[in-house]
N, C-alpha and C positions, 0 to 999 in steps of 0.2 A: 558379351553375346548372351542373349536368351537362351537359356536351354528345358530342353523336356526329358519327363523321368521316361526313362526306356519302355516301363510297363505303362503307364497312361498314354504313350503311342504307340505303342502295339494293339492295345485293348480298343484303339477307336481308327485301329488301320485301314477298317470296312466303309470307312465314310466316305465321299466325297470326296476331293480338294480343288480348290477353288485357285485362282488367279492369284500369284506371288505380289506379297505385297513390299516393294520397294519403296524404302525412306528415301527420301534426300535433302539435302537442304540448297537451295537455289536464291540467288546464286550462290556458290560456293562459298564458306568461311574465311574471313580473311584473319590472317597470324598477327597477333600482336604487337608484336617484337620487329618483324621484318615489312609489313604491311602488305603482304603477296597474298594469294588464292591459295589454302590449301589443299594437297592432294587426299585420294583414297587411297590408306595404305593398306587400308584389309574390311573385309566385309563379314558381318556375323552372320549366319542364317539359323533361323528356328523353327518349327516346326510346328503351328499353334492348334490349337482345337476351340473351333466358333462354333457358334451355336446353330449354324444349318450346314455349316462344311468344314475340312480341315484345309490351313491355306499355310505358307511358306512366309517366313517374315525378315526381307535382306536388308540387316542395318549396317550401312559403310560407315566405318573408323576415318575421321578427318584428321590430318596432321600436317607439320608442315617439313617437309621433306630437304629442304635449302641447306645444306654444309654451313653456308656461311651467316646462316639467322641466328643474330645475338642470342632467342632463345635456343635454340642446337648447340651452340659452345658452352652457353650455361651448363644447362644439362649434362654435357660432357664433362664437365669440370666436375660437377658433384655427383657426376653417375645416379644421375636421375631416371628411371622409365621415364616412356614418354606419355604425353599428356592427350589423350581423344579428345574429340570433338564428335557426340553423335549426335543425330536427329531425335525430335520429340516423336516417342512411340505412340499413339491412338489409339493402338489395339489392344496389348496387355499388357502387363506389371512385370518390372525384371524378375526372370528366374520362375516365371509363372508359365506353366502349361493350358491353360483356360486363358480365356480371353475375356473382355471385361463384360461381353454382352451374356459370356457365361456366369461369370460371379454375378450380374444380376441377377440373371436368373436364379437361380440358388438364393437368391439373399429375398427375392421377392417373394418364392416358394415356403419362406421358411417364416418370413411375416406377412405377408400378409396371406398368402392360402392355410399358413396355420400347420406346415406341415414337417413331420418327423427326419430326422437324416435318411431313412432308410427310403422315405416315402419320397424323398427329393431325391435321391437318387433313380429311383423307380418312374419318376415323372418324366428325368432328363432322358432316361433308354424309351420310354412308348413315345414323348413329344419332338424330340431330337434327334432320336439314338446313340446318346452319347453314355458312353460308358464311365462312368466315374467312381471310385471309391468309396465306402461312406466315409473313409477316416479323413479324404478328402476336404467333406462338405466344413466342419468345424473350422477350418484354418480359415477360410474363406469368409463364414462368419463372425470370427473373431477377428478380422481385419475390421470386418467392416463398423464391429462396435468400438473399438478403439477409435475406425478415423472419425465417425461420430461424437464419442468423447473431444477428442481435441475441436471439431467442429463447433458441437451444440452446447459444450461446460458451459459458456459464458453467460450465454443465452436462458438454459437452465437455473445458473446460480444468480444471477440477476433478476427473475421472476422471485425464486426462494427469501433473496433478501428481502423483494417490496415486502413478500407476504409475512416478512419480521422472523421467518424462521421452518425449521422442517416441521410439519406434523407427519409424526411415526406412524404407520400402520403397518400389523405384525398379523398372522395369521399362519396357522399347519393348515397345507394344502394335502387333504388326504386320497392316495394314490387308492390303487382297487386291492380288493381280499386286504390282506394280513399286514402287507408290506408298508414299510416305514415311511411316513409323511414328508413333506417339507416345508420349511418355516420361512417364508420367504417376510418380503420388508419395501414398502413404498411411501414415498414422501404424496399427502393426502391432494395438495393444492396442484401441484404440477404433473403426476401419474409417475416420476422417474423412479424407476427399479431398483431400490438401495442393495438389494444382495438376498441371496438365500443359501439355507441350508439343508443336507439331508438330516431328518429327524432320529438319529440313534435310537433316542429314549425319551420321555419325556418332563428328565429330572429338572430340577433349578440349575443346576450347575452348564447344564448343557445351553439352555435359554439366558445363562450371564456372558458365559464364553460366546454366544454369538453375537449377542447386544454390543457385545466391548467391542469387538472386531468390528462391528456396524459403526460402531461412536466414533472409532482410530479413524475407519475410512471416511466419514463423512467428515470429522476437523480434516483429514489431511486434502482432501482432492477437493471439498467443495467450500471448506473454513466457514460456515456455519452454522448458529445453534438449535435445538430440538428443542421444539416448546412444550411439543404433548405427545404422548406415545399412546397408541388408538391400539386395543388389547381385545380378549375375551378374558373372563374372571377365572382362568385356572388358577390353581394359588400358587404356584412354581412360576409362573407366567409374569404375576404380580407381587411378586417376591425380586425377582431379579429385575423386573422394572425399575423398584424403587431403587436398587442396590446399583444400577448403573446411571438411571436416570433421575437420580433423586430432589435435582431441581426443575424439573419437569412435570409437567399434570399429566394424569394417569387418564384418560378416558375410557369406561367399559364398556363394549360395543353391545347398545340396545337388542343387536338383531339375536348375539348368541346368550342375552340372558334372555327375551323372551322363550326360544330355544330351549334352555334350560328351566325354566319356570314351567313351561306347557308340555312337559317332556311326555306328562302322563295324561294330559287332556287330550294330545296329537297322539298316541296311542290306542288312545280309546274311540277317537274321531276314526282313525284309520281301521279298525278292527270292524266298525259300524257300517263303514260302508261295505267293505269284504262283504260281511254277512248277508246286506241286503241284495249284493251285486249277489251273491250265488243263491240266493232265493229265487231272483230273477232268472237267473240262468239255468235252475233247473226244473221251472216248468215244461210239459212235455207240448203245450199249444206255444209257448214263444219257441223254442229250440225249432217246432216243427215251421212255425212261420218264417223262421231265419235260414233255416235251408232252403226251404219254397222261394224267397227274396234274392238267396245269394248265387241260387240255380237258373235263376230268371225262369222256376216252373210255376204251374197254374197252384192256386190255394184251392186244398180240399173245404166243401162246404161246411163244416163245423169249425170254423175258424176264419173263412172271407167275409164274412157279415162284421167280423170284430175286427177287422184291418185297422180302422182309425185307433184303436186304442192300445191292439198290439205293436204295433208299428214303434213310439214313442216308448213303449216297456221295454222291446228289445234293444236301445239305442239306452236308453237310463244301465242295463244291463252291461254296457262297452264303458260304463263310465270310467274318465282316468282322470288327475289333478291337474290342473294345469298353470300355468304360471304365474294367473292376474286372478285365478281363483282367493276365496275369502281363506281365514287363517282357518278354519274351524268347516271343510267342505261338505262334512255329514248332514249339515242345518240344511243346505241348498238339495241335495241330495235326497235327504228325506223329505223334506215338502214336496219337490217335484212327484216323488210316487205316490204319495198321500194326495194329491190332488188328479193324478191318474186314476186312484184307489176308489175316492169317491166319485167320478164317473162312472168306476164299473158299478159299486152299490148304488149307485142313482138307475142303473140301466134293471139292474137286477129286482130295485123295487119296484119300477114300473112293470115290470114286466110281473110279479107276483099280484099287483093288485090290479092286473088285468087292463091295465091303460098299454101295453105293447106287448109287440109278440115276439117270439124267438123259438127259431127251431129247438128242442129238446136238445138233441149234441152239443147245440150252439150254448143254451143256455146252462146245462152242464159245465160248459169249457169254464162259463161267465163264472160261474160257482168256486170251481174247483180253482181259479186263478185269483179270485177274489180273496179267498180264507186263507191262503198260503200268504199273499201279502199281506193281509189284514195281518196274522199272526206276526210276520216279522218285523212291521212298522211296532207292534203292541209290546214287544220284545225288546224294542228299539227305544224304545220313548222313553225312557227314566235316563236313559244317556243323551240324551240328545237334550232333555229337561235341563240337566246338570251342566251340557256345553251353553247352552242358551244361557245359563247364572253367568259362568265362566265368562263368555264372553263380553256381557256389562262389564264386571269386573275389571275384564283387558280393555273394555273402551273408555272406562273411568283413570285408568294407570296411562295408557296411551296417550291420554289428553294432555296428564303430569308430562312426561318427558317429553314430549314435541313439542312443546311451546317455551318454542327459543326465543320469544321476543321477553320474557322471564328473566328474573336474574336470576345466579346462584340460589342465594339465598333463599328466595321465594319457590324455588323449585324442591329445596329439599326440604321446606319445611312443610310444603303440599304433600309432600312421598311420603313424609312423616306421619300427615294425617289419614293419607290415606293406607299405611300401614295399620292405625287404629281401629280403623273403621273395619279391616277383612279381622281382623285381631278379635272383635267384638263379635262377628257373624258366627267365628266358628266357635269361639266357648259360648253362644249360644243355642249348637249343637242344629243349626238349621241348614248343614249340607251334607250331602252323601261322600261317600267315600271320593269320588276323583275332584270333586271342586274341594274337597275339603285337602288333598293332599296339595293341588296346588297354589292356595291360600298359603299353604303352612311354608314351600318354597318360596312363595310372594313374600312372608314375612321375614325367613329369616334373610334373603338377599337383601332386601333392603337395609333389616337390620345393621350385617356388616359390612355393605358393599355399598348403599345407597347413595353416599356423596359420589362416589367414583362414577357414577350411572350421568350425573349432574356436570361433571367437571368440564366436560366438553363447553359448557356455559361461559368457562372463563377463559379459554383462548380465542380470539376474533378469528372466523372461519373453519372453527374443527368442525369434524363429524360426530355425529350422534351412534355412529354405526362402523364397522371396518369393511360393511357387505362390499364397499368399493374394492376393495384386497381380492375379494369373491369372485369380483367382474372381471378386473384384471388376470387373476389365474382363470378364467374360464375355460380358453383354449388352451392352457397347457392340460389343465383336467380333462379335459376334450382327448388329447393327445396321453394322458396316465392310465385313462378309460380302455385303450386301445393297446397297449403293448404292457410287456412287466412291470411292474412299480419300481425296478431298482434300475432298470436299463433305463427308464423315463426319467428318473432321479439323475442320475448318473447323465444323461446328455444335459438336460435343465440345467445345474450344477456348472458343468464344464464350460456352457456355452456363457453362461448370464451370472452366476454365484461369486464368481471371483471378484468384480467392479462392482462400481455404479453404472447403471446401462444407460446411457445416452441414445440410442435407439430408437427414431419417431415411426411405428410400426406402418404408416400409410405416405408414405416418402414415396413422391412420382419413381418412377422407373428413370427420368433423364437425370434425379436428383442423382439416385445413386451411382448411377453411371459414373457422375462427374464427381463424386468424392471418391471413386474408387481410381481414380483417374489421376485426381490431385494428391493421393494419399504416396506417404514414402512404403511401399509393400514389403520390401527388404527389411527396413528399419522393424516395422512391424513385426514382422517374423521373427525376427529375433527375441522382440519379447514375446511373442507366442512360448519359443520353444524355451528360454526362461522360467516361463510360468509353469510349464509343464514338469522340466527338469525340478522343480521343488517340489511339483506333486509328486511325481511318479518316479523318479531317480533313485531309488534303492531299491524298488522292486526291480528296476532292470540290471543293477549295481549284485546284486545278491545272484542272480539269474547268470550272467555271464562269465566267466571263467577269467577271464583279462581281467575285468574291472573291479573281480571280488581280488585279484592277484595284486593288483594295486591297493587297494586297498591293504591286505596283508605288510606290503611293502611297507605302506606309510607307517605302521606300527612297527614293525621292525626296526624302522632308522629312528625311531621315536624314542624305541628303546636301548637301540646302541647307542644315542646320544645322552640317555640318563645314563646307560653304565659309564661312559667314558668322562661326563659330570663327575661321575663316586669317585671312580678310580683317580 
């Protein structure tokens, strides 16, 4: 019989219920043994919670009732229970309170809207009104990644082997404020989730102990091997690399050493614009024309005659980065005002040499708005000089590394040269401080990292980059952004850390249905609570009074059985 936990039908006793749903199996089953119809010797009822009503679910126990049915004497003979016959359930999984159109939902909430346990809990009470647990939600989706697994491995590891083998990609996914990262791991060809961890620290030791574990699980569940492991160049990072993967090619992902190479030029980029955005924002004719605009009120005349050019200054003013923007935003940035800039000193000379006129206020404003930016672009320009070097520089290296149709070889012996060449610029002392310090990062990365930059060269299909790793965590960063970094650790971890995830996150709503459907739920649960009993089973063991009491026990006979050994 189906049952439900007392509190999840109590908590959803306000709903609805809907029309009892009677199994049967028609026509009735016939007995093996005897060849007769059997009877209904008892009926289970339960109790279930759907996803617009709660409905009664009566499933009748078939047997065969006959004294004299060869199998009845059996049974008698070996004192046997008897053997059911029930009908196929449709609606929910043995021993489940939710029903399957519930565990969809739940399962669809949680990939594809992207959303937190707490927040799928919150969804089911405004969209359903259903009251559900959060400690609930996990069980539910850790069914559904296991039935997946047994579903999709084949399928998965059969793409893996065309592609001759895993490419690694490893990244710390970093949570908000202070709180501890996580290092999670994807095979590059196929998107599959190999595992993650939360980031203690960021020693070597910590980065080999998760790699092994990574390496055990992928021989054991998928049997096979890693061609190339896709990294950033922390030296911890690449230190246990080698030390677990050492027949392996290393690739270092272009994105986090440009990152690290421009650390100081994207600094100085960023600081540049600040500047000029609060130049903009604290003249007292844009601020006044931005209220006037954002009030829908009339423009005072010392300032409506300049509309066209204020208009574009206060909008450069909101300026913010945005995603397909260049690497270096200050260049685009600062031209756009500079060419604002000389319209106003185009308007202001005409107007001096008496070819145009302008009220005095007006032409005051044109002044006073003029020299404040003129000053900050004049401010501006030696930095902006220096990114404009910089960025050749990066279009000349960029060229090097993306031209995969290149071999190895020829790729690093390009890097090489063009190692010489920034080598020669700066001990000829012809840059300023910020190009000259990221020169000096350009050289020595290459120096001792340079082949690794390259290696991606010699596995068929790596990446140049692990930003794919980026993509993929997006929406959990999305979700770390939003609540504590150790409770978002901590569900990530629980839900997805322990496997390989087999998990196609855009799976129709009928698919999952039917694997939740097909799936053994019982079986399943069992390893649920398995897995959990080795995470958490001494914190609960230590807590409880019985089971620290047992414990004590087992030492005790442990040790009356060495004294009675001596004696």
């Amino acid at each position: 019989m189906c049952l439900i936990m007392g509190s999840t039908h109590q908590n959803n006793a306000h709903r609805p219920f809907g029309e009892p749903k009677n199994l049967c199996i028609t026509p009735r089953p016939i007995c093996i043994h005897c060849k007769r119809r059997m009877a209904i010797l008892t009926s289970g009822k339960a109790t279930i919670i759907g996803l617009h009503e709660n409905y009664v679910v009566v499933t009748p126990h078939y047997c065969c009732i006959y004294k004299d049915c060869p199998g009845e004497i059996k049974r008698k003979r070996k004192e046997k229970s008897r053997t059911f016959i029930k009908p196929d359930n449709p609606f929910h999984a043995p021993y489940a309170g939710f029903d399957y159109d519930v565990q969809t939902e739940v399962i669809r909430l949680r990939w594809q809207d992207k959303h937190t346990h707490k927040e799928i809990v919150q969804k089911l009470r405004k969209n359903f009104n259903i009251v559900m647990d959060p400690s609930a939600v996990e069980p539910i989706l850790k069914i559904y990644e296991i039935t997946c697994a047994e579903e999709y491995r084949p399928e998965f590891v059969a793409k893996i082997q065309k592609n001759g083998g895993i490419i690694l990609c490893i990244d710390v996914m970093k949570p908000i404020g202070s709180k501890k990262g996580i290092l999670g791991s994807h095979d590059y060809a196929t998107g599959l989730t190999l595992g993650a961890q939360r980031m203690p620290n960021g020693k070597e030791d910590t980065y080999v102990l998760f790699l092994r574990q990574l390496k055990t699980r992928i021989e054991e569940e998928l049997g096979v091997r890693i061609l190339a492991v896709v990294s950033d160049a922390l030296k911890e990072q690449r230190t246990a690399v080698k030390k677990v993967f050492p027949d392996a090619y290393h690739c270092l992902c272009h994105y986090h050493f440009y990152n690290l190479v421009l650390k100081s030029a994207k600094e100085a980029d960023s600081h540049t614009i600040t500047q000029l955005r609060k130049i903009l924002r604290n003249q007292s004719a844009l601020r006044k024309f931005k209220q006037c605009i954002d009030t829908a009120g009339v423009l005072p005349p010392f300032i409506a005659p300049l509309e066209c050019i204020l208009e574009p200054l206060v909008e450069l003013g909101k300026w913010q980065r945005k995603p397909k923007d260049p690497c270096f935003n200050s260049l685009l940035f600062f031209d756009r005002i500079a060419s604002i800039d000389k319209k106003l000193e185009r308007l202001i000379n005409l107007v001096d040499n008496d070819k145009a006129s302008l009220a005095p206020l007006v032409l005051r404003t044109a002044r006073t708005l003029h020299k404040a930016i003129k000053k900050g672009l004049n401010d501006a320009r030696p930095v902006i000089i220096e990114l404009v070097r910089i960025r050749e520089h990066l279009s000349a290296l960029t060229d090097i590394l993306s031209s995969i149709e290149e071999s190895f070889d020829l790729g690093v012996e390009r890097l090489l040269n063009f190692k010489k060449d920034i080598e020669s610029i700066r001990k000829k002392s012809l840059c300023r401080v910020i190009e000259s310090t990221v020169l000096e990062d350009m050289i020595k990365y290459i120096a001792t990292k340079g082949k690794l930059l390259m290696n991606y060269r010699q596995v068929p299909g790596a990446p140049n980059t692990n930003n794919f790793q980026e993509l993929e965590f997006k929406s959990i960063k999305y979700i770390l952004r939003r609540i504590l970094g150790y409770s978002a650790a901590k569900e990530y971890l629980y839900a997805h850390g322990e496997r390989i995830l087999f998990v196609k996150p855009n799976e129709p709503e009928e698919n999952i249905h039917m694997l939740l459907r097909n799936a053994n739920q019982p079986a399943i649960r069992q390893i649920i609570r398995s897995e959990r009993k080795s995470r958490d089973g001494w914190v609960k063991i230590v807590r409880e009074k019985k089971m620290w009491g047992a414990v004590l026990t087992k030492i005790d006979v442990f040790i009356e059985e060495i004294s009675h050994q001596y004696s």
